[in-house]
Every structure is written in structure tokens, then in C-alpha cells.
PyMOL commands that place a pseudoatom at each C-alpha (Angstrom):
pseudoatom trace, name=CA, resn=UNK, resi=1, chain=A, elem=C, hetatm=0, pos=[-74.278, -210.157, -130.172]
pseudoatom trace, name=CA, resn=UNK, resi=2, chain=A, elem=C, hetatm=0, pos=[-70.982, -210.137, -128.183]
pseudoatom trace, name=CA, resn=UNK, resi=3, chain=A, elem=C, hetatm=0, pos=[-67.847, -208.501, -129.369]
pseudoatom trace, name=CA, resn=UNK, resi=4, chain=A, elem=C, hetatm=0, pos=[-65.158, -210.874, -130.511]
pseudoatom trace, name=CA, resn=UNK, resi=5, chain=A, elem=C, hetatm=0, pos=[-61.664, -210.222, -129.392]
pseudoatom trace, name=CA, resn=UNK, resi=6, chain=A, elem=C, hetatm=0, pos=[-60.666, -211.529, -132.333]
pseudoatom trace, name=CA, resn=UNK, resi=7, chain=A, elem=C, hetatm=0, pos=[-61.430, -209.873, -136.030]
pseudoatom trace, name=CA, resn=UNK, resi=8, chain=A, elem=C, hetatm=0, pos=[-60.735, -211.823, -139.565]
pseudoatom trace, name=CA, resn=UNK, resi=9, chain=A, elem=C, hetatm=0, pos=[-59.820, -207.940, -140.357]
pseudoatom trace, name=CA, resn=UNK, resi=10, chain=A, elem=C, hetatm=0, pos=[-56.744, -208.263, -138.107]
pseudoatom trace, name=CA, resn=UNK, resi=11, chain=A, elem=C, hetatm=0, pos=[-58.060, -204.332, -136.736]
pseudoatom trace, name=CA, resn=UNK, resi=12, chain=A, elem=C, hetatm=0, pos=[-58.437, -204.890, -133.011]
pseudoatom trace, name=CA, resn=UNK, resi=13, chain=A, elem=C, hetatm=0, pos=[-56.155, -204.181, -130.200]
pseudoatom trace, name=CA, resn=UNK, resi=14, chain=A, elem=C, hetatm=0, pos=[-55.453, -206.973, -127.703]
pseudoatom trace, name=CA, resn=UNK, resi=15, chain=A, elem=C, hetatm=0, pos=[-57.818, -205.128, -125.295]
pseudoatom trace, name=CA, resn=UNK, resi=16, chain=A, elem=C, hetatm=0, pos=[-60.667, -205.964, -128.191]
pseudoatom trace, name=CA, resn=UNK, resi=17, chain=A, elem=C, hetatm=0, pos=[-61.250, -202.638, -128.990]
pseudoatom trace, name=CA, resn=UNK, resi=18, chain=A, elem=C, hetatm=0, pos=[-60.829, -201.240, -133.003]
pseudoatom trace, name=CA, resn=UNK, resi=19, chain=A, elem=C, hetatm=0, pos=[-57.922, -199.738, -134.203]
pseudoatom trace, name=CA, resn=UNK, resi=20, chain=A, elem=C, hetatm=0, pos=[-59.301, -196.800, -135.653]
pseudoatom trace, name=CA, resn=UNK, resi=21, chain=A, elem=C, hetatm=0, pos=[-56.401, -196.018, -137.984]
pseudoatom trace, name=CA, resn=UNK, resi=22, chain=A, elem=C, hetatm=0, pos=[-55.796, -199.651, -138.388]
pseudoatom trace, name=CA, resn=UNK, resi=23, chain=A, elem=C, hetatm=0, pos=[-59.616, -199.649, -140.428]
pseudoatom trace, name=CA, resn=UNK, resi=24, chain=A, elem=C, hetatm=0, pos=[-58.904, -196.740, -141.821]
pseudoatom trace, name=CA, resn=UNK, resi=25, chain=A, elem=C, hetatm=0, pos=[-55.830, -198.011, -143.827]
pseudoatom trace, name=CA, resn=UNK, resi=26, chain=A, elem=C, hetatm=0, pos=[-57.668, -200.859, -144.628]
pseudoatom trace, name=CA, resn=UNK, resi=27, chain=A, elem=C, hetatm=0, pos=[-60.593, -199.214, -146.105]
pseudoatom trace, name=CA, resn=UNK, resi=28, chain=A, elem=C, hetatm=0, pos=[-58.545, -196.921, -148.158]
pseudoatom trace, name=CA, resn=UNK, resi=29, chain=A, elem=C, hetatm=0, pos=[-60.687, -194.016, -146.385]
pseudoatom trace, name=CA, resn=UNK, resi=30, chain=A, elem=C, hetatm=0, pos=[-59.736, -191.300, -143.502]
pseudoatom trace, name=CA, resn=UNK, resi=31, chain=A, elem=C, hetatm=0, pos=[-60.160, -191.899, -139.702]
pseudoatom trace, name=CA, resn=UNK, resi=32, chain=A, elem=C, hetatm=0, pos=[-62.361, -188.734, -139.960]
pseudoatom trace, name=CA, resn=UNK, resi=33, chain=A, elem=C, hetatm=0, pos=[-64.531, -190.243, -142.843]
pseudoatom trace, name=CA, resn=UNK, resi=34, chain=A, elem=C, hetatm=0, pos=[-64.504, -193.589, -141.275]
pseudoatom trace, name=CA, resn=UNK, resi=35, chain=A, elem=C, hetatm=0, pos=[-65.943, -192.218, -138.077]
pseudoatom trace, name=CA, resn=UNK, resi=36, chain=A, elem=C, hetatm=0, pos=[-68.243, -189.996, -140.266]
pseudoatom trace, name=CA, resn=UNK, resi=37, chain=A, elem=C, hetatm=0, pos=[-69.552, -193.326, -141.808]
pseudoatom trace, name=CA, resn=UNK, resi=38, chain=A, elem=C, hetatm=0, pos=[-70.890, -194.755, -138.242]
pseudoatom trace, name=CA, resn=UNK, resi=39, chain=A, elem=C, hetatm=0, pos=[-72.569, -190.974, -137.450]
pseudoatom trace, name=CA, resn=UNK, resi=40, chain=A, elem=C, hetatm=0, pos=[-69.275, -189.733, -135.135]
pseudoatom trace, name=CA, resn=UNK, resi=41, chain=A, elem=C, hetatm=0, pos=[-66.547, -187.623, -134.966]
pseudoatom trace, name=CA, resn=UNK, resi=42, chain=A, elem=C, hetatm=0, pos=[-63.163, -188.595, -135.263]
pseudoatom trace, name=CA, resn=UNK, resi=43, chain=A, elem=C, hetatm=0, pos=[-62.810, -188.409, -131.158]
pseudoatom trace, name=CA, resn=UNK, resi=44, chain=A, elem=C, hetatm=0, pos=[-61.927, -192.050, -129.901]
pseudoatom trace, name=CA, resn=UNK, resi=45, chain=A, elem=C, hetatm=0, pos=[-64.760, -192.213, -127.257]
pseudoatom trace, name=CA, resn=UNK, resi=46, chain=A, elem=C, hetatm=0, pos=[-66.801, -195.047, -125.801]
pseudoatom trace, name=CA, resn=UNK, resi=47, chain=A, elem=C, hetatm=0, pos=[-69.491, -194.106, -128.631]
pseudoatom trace, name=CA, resn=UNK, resi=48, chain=A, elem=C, hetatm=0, pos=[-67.351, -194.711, -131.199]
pseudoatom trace, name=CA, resn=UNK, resi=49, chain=A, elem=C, hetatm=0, pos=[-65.342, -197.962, -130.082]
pseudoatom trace, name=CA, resn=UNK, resi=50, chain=A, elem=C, hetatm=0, pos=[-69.216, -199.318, -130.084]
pseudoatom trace, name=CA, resn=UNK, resi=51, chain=A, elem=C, hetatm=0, pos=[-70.134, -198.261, -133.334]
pseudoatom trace, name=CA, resn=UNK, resi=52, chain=A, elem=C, hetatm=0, pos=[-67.052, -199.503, -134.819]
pseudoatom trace, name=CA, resn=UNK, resi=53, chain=A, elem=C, hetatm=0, pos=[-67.417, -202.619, -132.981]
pseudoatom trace, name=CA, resn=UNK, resi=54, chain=A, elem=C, hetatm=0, pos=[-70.178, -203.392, -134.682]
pseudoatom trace, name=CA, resn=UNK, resi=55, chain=A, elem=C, hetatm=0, pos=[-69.301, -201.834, -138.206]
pseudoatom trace, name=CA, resn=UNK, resi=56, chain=A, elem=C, hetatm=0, pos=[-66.634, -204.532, -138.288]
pseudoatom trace, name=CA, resn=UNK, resi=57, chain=A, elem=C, hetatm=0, pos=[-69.138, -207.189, -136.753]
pseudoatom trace, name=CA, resn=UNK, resi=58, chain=A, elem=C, hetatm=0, pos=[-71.421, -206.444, -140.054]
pseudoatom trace, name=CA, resn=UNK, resi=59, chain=A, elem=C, hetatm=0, pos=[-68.109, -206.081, -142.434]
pseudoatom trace, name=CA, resn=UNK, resi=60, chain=A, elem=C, hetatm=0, pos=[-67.020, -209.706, -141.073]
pseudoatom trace, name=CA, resn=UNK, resi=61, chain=A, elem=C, hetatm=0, pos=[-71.303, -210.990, -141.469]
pseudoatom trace, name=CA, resn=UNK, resi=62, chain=A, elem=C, hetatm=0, pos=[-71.421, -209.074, -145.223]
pseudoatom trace, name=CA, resn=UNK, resi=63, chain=A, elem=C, hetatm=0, pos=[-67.970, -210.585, -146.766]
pseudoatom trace, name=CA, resn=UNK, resi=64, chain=A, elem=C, hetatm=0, pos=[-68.353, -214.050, -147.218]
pseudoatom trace, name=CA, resn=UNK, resi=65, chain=A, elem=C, hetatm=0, pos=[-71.138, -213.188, -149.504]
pseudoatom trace, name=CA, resn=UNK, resi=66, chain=A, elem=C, hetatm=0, pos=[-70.000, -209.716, -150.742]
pseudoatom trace, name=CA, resn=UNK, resi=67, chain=A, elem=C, hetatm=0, pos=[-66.229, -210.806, -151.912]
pseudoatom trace, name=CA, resn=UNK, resi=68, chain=A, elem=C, hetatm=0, pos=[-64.317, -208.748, -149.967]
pseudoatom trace, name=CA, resn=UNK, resi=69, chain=A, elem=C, hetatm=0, pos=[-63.646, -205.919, -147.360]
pseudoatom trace, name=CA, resn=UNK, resi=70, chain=A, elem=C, hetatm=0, pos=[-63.933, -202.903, -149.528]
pseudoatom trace, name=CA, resn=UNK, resi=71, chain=A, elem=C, hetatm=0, pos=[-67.265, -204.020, -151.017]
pseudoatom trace, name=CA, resn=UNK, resi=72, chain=A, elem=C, hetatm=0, pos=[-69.001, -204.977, -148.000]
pseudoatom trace, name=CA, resn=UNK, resi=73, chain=A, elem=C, hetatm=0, pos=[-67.687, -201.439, -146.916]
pseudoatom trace, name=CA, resn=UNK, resi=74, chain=A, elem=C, hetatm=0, pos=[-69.590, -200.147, -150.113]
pseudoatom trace, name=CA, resn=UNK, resi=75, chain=A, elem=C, hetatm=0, pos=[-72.581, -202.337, -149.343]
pseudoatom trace, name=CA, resn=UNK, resi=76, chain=A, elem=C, hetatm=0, pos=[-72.381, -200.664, -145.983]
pseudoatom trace, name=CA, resn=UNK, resi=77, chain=A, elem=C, hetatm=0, pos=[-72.227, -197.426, -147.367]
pseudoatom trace, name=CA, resn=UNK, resi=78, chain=A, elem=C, hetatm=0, pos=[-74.689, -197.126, -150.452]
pseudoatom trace, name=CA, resn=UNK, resi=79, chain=A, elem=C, hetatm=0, pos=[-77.085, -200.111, -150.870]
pseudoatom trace, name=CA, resn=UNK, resi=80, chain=A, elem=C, hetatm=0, pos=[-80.268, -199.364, -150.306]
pseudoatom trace, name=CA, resn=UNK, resi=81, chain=A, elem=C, hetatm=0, pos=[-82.122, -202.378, -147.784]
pseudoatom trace, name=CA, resn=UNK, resi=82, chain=A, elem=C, hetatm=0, pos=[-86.169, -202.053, -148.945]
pseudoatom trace, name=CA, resn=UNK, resi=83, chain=A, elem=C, hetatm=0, pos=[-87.356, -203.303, -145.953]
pseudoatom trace, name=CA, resn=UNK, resi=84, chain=A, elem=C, hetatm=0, pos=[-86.156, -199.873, -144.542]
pseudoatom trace, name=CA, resn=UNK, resi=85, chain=A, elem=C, hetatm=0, pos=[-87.581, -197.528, -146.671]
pseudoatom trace, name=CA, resn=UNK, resi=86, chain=A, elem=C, hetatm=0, pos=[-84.487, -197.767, -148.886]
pseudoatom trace, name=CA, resn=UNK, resi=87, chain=A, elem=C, hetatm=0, pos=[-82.172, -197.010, -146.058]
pseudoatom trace, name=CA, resn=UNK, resi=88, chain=A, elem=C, hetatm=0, pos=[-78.682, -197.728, -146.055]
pseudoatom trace, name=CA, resn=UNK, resi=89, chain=A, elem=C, hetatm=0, pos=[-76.806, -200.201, -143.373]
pseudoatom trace, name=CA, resn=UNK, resi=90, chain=A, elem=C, hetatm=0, pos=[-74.974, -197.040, -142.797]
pseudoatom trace, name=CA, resn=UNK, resi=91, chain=A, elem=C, hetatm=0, pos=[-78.002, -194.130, -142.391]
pseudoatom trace, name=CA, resn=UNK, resi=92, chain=A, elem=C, hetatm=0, pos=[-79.680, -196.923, -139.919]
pseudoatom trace, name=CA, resn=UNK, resi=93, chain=A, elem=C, hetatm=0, pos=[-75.934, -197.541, -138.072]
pseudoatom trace, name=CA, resn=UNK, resi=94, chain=A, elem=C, hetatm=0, pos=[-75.867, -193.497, -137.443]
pseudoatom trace, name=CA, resn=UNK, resi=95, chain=A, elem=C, hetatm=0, pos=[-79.434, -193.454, -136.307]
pseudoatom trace, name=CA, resn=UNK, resi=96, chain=A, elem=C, hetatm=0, pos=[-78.144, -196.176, -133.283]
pseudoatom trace, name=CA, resn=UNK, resi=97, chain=A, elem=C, hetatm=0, pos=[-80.031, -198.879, -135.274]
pseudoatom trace, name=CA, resn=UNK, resi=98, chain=A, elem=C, hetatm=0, pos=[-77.667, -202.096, -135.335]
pseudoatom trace, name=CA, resn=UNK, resi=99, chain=A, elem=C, hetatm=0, pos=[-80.255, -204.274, -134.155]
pseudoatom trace, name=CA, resn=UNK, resi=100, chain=A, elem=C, hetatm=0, pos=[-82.366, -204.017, -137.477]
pseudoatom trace, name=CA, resn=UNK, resi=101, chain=A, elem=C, hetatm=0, pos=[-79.226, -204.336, -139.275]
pseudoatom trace, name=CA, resn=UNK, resi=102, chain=A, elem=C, hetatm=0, pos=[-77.974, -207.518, -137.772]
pseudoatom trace, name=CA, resn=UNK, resi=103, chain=A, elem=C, hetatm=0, pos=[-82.232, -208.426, -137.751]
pseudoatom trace, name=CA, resn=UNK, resi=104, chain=A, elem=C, hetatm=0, pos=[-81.771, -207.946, -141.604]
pseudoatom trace, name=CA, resn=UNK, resi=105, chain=A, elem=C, hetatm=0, pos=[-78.546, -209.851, -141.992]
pseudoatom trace, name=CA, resn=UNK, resi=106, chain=A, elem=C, hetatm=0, pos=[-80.331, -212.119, -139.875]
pseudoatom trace, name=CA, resn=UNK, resi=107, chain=A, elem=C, hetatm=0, pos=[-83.437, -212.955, -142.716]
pseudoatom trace, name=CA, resn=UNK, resi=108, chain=A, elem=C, hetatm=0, pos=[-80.874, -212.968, -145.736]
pseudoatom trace, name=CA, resn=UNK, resi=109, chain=A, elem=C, hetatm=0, pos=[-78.410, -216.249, -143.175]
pseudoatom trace, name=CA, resn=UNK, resi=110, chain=A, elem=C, hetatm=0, pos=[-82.277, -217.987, -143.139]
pseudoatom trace, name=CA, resn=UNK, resi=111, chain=A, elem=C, hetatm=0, pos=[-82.722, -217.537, -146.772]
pseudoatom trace, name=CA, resn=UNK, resi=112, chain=A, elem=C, hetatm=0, pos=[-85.065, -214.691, -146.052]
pseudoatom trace, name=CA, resn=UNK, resi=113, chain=A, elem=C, hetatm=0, pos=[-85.699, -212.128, -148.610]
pseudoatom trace, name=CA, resn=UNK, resi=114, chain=A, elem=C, hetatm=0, pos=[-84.364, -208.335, -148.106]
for i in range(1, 114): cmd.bond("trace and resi %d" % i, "trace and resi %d" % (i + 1))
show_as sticks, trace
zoom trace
């Protein structure tokens, strides 16, 4: 999946990288937490700009069906997918494992089940 330059969060820079801060605010959460969720510090590094990259790519995926930005950020955060053991979108997203998460998301768009 390529990384839009453009967000329907309004939290990327003109460059296309996340706003950190920007999320934060709009999460209601700390940058610290925030990078916490995606298994980082709070260091803006190349590591993080990708894992927030695709934290908002799944945010913008999970809210047409979820209602909104805060609870697709609480889908992120603490329901569990079966078809991982029970794992969250988050515990796989800090183990480097996107793919499966956008593979899920994937299933559920075909009218899959989870």
C-alpha cells in the first residue's frame, strides 16, 4: 500500500509525513502514548513516521465502518481480531505486522469474516 500525501485526518505535513502532535491532539492522547501505541518512543525517527503512516492508513480503512476517529483509535487499541489469537490491531502493529492487519481489513472489504 502506498502512502497518501493526502489524509481525511488533515495530520500530514506537505512533505506527506504525520504530524505527530497534530494526531496527538486529535486523539485526545499524548505524543508519548501515541508513539507508545505503534511500539516506539516518542523520538520522531524514520521508524516512527512508518508506523504512523500506516496507523493513520488503518484509522482512515476502520472509520467508515467504525463512526469515527476516536473509535477506530479504540478498535485499534483494544479489540481483539480472532484470527490472531485474540490479538489487537495494535499488539500486531508493534510486532512490525501491518501486512496481516491490512490482510485482515482486507477479508472484512470482501465480506470476509474476522
Amino acid at each position: 500500500m502506498t502512502h497518501s500525501s493526502e489524509s481525511i485526518l488533515g495530520v500530514r505535513r506537505s512533505d506527506g509525513s504525520v504530524d505527530i502532535a497534530s494526531l496527538a491532539r486529535t486523539l485526545g492522547v499524548t505524543e508519548d502514548d501515541l508513539a507508545y501505541s505503534v511500539g516506539l518512543s516518542g523520538q520522531e525517527t524514520p521508524d516512527i513516521q512508518c508506523r504512523l503512516n500506516v496507523l493513520v492508513e488503518l484509522f482512515e480503512r476502520v472509520m467508515p465502518w467504525s463512526g469515527d476517529i476516536q473509535k477506530a483509535y479504540d478498535w485499534y487499541c483494544s479489540q481483539p481480531i480472532a484470527g490472531f489469537g485474540d490479538t489487537t490491531a495494535q499488539d500486531l502493529l508493534k510486532e512490525g505486522r501491518a501486512s496481516a492487519v491490512h490482510a485482515y481489513l482486507d477479508r472484512i472489504a470482501d465480506g470476509g469474516y474476522a
